[in-house]
N, CA and C atoms as a LAMMPS dump frame, in Angstrom:
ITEM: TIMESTEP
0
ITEM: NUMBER OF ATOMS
390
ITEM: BOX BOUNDS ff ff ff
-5.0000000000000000e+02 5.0000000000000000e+02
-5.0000000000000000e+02 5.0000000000000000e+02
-5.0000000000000000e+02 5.0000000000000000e+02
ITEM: ATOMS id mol type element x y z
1 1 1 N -201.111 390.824 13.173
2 1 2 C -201.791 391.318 14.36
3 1 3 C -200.955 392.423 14.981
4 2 1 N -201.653 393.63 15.317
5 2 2 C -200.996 394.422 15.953
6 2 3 C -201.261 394.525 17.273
7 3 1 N -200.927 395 18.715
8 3 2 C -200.4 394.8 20.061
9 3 3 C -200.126 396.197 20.5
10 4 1 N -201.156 396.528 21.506
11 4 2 C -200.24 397.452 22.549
12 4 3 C -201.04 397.641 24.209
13 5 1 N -200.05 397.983 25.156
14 5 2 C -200.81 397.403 26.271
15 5 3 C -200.422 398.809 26.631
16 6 1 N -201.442 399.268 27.995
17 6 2 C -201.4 400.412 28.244
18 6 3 C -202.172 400.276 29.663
19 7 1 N -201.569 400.394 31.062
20 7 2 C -202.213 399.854 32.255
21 7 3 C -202.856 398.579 31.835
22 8 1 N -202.108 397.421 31.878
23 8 2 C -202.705 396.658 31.849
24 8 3 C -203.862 396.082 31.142
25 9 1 N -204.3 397.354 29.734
26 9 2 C -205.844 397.393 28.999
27 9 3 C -204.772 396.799 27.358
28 10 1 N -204.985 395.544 27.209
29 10 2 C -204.363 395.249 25.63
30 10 3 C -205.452 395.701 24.933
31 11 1 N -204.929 395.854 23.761
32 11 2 C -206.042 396.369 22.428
33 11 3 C -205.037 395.425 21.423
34 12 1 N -205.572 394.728 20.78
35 12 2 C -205.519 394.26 19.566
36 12 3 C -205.935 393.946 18.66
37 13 1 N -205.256 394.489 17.318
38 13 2 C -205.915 394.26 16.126
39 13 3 C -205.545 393.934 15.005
40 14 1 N -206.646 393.282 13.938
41 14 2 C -206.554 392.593 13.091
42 14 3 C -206.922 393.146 11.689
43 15 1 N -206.65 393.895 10.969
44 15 2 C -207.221 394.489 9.353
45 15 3 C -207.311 393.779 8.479
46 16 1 N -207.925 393.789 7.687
47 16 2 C -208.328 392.979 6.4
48 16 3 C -208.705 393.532 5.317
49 17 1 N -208.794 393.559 3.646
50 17 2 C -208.888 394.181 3.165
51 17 3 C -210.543 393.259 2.671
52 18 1 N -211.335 394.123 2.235
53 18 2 C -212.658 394.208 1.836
54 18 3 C -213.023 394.157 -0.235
55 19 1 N -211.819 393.256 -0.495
56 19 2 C -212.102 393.43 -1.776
57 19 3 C -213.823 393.373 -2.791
58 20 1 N -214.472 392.825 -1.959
59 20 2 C -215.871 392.77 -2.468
60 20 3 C -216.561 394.283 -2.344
61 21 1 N -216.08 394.48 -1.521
62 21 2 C -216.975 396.219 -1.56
63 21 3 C -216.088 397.048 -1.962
64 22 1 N -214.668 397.434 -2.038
65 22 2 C -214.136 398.043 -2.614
66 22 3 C -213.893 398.376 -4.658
67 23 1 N -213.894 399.039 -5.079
68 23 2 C -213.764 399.608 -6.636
69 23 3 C -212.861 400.575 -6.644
70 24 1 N -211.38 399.465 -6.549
71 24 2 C -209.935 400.539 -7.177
72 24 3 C -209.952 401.424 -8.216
73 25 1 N -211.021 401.126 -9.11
74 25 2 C -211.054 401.629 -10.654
75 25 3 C -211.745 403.013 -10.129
76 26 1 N -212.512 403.091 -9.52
77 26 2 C -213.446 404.761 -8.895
78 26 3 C -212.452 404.974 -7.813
79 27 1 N -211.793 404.604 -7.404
80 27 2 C -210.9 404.885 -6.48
81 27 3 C -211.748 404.677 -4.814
82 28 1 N -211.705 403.538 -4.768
83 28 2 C -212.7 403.156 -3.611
84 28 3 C -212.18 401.958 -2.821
85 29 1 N -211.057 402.181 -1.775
86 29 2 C -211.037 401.002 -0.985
87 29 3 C -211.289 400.238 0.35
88 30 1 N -212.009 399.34 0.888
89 30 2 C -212.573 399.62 1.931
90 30 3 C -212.033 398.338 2.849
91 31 1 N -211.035 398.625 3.859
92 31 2 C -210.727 397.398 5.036
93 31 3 C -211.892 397.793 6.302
94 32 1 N -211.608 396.196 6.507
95 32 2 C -212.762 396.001 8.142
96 32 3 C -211.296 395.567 9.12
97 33 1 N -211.625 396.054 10.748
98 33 2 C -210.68 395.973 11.427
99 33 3 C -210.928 395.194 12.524
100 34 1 N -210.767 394.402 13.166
101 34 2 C -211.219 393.682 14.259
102 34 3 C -210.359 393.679 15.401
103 35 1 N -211.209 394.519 16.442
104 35 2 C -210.165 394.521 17.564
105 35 3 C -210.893 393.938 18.984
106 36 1 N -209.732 393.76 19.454
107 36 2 C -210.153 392.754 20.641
108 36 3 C -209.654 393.453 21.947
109 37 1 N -210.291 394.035 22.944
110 37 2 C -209.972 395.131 24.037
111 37 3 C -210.16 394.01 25.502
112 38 1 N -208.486 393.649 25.78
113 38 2 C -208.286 392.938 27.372
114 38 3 C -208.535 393.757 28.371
115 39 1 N -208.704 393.038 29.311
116 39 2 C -208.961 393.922 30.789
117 39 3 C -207.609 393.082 31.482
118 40 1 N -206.636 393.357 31.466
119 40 2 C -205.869 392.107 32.064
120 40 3 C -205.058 393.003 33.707
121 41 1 N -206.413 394.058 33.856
122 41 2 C -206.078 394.592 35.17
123 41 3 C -206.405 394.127 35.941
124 42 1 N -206.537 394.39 37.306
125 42 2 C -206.849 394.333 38.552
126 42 3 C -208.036 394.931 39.342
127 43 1 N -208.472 395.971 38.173
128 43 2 C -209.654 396.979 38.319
129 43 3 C -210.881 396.495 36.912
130 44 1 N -212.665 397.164 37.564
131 44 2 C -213.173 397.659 36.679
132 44 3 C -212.353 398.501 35.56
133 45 1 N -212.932 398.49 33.995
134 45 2 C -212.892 399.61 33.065
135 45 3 C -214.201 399.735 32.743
136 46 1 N -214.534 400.691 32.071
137 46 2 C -215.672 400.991 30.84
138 46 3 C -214.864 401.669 29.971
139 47 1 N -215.265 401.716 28.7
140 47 2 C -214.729 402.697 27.688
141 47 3 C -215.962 403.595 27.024
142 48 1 N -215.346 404.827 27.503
143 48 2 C -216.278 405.492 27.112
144 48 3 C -216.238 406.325 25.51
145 49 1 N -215.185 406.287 25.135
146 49 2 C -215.065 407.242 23.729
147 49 3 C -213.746 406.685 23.125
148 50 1 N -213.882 407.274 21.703
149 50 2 C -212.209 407.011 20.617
150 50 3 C -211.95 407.996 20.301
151 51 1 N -211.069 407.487 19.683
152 51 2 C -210.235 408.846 18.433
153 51 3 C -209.299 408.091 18.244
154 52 1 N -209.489 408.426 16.46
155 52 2 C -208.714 407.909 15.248
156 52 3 C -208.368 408.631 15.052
157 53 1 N -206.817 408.651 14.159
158 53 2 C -206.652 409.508 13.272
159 53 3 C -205.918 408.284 12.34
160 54 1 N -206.303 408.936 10.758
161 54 2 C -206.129 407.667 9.75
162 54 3 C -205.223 408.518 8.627
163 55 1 N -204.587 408.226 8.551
164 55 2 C -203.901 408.825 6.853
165 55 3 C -203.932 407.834 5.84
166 56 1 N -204.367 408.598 4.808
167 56 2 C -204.17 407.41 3.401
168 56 3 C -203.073 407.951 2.729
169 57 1 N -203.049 406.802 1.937
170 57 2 C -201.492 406.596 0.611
171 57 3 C -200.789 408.303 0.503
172 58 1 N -202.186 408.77 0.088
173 58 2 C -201.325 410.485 -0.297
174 58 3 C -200.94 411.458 0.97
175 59 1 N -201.024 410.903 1.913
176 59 2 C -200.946 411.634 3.221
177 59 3 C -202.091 412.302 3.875
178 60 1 N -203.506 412.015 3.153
179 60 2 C -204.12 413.083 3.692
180 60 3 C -204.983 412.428 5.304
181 61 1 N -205.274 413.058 6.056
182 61 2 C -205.633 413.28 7.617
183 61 3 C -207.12 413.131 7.54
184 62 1 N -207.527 412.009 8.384
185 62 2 C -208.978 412.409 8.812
186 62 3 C -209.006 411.921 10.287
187 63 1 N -209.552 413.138 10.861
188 63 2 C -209.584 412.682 12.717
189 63 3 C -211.133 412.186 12.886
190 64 1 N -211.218 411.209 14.033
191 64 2 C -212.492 410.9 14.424
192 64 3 C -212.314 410.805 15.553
193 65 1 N -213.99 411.077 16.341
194 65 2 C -214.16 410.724 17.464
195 65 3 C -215.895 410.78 17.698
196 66 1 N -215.493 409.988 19.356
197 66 2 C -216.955 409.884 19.181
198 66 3 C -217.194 408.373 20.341
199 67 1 N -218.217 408.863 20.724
200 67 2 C -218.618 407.562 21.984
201 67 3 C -218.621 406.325 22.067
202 68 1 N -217.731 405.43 22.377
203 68 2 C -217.926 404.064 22.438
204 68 3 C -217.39 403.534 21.508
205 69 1 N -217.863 402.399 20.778
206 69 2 C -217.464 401.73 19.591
207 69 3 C -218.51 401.24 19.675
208 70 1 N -218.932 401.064 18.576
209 70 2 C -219.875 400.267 16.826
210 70 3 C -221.317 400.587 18.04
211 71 1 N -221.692 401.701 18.683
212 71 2 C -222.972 402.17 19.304
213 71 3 C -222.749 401.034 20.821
214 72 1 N -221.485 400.799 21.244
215 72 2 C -221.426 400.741 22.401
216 72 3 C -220.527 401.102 23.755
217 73 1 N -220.779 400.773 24.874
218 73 2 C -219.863 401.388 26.126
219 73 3 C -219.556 400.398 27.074
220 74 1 N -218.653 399.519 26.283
221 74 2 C -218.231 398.36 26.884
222 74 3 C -217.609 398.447 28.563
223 75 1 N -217.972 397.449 29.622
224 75 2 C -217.733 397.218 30.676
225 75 3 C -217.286 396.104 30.734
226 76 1 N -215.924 396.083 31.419
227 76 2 C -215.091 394.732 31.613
228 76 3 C -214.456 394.824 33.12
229 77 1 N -214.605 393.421 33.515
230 77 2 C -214.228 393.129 34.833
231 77 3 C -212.74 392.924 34.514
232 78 1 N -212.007 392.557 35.888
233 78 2 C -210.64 391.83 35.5
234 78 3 C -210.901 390.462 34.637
235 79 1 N -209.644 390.679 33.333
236 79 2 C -210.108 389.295 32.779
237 79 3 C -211.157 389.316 31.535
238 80 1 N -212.428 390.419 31.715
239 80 2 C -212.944 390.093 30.405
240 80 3 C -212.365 390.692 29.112
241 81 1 N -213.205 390.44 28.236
242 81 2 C -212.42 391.165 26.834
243 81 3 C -213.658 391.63 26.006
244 82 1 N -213.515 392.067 24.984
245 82 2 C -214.803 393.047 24.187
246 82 3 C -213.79 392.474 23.052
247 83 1 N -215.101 392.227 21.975
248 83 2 C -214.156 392.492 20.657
249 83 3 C -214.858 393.241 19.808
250 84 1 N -215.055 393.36 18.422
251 84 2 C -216.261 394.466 17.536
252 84 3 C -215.116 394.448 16.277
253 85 1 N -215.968 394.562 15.471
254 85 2 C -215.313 394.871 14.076
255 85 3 C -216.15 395.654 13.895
256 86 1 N -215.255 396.801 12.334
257 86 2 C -215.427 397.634 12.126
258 86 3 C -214.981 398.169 10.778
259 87 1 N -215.289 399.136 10.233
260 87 2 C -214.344 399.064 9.154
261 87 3 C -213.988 400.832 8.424
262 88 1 N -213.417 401.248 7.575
263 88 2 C -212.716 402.351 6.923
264 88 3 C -212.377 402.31 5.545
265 89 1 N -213.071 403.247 4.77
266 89 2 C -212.794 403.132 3.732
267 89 3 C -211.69 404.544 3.18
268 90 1 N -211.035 404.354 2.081
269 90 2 C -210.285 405.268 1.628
270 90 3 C -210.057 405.45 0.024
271 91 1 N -209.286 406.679 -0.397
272 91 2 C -209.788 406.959 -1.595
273 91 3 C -208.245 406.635 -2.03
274 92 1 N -207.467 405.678 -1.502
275 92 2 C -205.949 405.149 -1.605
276 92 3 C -205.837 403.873 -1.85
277 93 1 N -205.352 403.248 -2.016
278 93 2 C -205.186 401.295 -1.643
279 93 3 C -204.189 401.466 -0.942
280 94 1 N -203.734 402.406 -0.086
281 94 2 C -202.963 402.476 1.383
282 94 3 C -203.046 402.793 2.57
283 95 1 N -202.977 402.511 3.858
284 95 2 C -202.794 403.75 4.706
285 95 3 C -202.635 403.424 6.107
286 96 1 N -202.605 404.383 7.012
287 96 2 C -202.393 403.91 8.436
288 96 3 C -203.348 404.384 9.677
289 97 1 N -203.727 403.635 9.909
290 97 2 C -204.519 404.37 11.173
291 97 3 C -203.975 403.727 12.655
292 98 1 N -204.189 405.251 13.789
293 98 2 C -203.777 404.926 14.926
294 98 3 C -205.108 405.731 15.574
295 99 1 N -204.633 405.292 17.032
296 99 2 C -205.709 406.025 18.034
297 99 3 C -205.737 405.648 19.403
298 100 1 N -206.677 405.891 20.249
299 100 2 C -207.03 405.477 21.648
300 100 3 C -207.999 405.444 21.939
301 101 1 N -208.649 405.037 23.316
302 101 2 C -209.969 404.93 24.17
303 101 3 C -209.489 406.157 25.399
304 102 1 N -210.676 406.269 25.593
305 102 2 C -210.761 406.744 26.78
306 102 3 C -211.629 406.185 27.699
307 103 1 N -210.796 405.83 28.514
308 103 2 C -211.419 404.646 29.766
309 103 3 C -211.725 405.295 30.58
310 104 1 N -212.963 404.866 32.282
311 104 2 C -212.816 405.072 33.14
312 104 3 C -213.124 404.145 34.024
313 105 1 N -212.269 404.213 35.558
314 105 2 C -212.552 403.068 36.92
315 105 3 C -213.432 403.373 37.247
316 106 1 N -213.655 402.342 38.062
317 106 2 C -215.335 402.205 38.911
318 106 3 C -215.512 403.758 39.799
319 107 1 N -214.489 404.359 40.352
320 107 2 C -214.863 405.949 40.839
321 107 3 C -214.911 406.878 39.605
322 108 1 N -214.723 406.652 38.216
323 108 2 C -214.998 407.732 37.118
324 108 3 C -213.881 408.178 36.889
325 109 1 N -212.516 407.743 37.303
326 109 2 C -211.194 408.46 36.906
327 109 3 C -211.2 407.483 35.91
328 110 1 N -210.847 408.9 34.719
329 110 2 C -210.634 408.764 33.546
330 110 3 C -208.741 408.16 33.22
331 111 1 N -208.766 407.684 32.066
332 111 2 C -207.53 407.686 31.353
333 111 3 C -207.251 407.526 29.612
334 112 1 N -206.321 407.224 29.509
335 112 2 C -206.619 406.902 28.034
336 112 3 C -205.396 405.209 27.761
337 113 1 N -205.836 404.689 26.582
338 113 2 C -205.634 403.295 26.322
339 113 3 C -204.775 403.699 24.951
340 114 1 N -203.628 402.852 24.493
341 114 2 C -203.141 403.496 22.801
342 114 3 C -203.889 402.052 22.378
343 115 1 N -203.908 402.552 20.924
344 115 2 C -204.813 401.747 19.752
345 115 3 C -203.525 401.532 19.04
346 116 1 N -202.834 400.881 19.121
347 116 2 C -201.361 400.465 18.072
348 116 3 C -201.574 401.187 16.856
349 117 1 N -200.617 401.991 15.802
350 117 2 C -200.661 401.574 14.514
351 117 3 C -201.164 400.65 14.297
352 118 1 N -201.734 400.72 12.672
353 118 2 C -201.535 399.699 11.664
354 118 3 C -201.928 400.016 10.064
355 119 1 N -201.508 399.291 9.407
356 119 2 C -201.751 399.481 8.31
357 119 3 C -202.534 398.924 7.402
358 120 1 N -203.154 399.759 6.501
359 120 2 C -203.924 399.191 5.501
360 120 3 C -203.877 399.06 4.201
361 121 1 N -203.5 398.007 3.648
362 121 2 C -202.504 397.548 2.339
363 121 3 C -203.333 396.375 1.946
364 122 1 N -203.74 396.384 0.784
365 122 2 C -203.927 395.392 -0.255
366 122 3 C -203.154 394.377 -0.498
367 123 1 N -204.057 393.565 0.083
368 123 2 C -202.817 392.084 -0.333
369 123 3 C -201.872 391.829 -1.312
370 124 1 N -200.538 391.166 -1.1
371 124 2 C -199.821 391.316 -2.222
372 124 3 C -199.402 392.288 -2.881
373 125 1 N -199.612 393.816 -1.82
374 125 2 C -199.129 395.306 -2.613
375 125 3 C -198.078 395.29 -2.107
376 126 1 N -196.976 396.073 -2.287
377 126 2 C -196.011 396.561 -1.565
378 126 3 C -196.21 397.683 -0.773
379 127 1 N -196.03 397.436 0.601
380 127 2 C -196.492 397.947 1.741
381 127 3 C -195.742 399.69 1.473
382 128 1 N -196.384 400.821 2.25
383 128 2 C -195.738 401.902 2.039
384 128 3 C -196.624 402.57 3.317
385 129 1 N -195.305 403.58 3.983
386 129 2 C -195.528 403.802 5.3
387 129 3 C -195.194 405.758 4.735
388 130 1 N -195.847 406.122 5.227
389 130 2 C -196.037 407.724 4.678
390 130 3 C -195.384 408.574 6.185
């Protein structure tokens, strides 16, 4: 499990590798990620948008972004939590992805939340950090 708190907003998450849909042999590997977003403030949040950025095994870069998560715009009081899985595929059996939210309080001031590292490794591979 990976961990990171940022005003009081934890994000944590969980990767897994997807061996049923993945085909190492075409070069096709695909983890699902499950993250779980605390409110362990004192204030409203909503989250309104992400951004990833993911590198696989060979180093190469793909940025994302884009509104919400999995087609939503989660609202949490003090105390609640959101979770959603999700998933990423790559043309590696390695890699790392990081990122953030962009939150805002009940008056619309914005901020941003970190999305921990983590990595995505095939069970039983030997892990490799680029």
């Amino acid at each position: 499990m990976y961990r990171a708190v940022t005003r009081d907003i934890e994000v944590c998450v969980e990767p897994f590798y997807l061996a049923d849909r993945s085909d190492p042999e075409d070069g096709h590997y695909v983890w699902a990620y499950r993250i779980t977003i605390a409110n362990n403030s004192d204030g409203f949040v909503k989250l309104l948008s992400r951004y990833w950025h993911i590198i696989d095994g060979a180093g190469k870069v793909e940025e994302v972004r884009g509104p919400g998560v999995v087609g939503e715009q989660p609202e949490l009081e003090p105390g609640d939590s959101f979770q959603y899985t999700s998933g990423c595929p790559l043309s590696t059996p390695s890699g790392i992805m990081v990122g953030r939210y962009t939150l805002c309080d009940r008056l619309g001031a914005t901020f941003e939340v970190d999305i921990p590292a983590f990595s995505l490794d095939i069970p039983d591979n030997t892990r490799m950090v680029n």
